[in-house]
VOGU-3710 file (C-alpha; in Angstrom, 3 decimals, decimal comma):
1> xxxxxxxxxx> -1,347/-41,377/-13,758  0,299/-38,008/-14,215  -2,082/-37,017/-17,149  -4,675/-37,722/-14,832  -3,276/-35,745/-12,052  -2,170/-33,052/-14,144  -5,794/-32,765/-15,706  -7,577/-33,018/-11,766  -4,923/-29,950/-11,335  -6,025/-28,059/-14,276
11> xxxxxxxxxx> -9,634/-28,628/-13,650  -9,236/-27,609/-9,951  -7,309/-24,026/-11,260  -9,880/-23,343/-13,308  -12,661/-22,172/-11,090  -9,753/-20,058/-8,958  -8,665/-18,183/-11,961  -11,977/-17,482/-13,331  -12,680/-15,774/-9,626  -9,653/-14,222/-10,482
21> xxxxxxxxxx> -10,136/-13,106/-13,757  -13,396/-11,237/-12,249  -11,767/-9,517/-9,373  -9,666/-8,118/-12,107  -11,990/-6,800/-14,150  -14,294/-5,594/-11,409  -11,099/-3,640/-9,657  -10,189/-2,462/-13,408  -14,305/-1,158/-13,579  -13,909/0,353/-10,478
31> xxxxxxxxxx> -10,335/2,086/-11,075  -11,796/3,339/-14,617  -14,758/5,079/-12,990  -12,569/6,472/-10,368  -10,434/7,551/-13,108  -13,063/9,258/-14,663  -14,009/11,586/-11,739  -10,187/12,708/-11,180  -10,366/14,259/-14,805  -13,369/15,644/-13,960
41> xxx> -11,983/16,757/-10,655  -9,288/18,361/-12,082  -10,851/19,801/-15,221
//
C-alpha cells in the first residue's frame, strides 16, 4: 500500500515539475536575450 501510494505521488509530481522545468527554461530564454541587449546597451 505505500509503494502504491508513493508511486500515485510520483506519477502525480511528474506533470508539475515538467511545467516547472519549462517555466525555467523559458524565464532562463528570456533572461539570456535580455542579457544580450544590456551588453549591447552598454557597448
Amino acid at each position: 500500500m505505500q509503494f502504491r501510494r508513493k508511486f500515485g505521488r510520483k506519477k502525480e509530481s511528474k506533470p508539475t515539475k515538467g511545467l516547472f522545468l519549462i517555466l525555467l527554461l523559458v524565464v532562463a530564454v528570456i533572461l539570456w536575450y535580455k542579457m544580450e541587449g544590456i551588453l549591447d546597451s552598454l557597448f
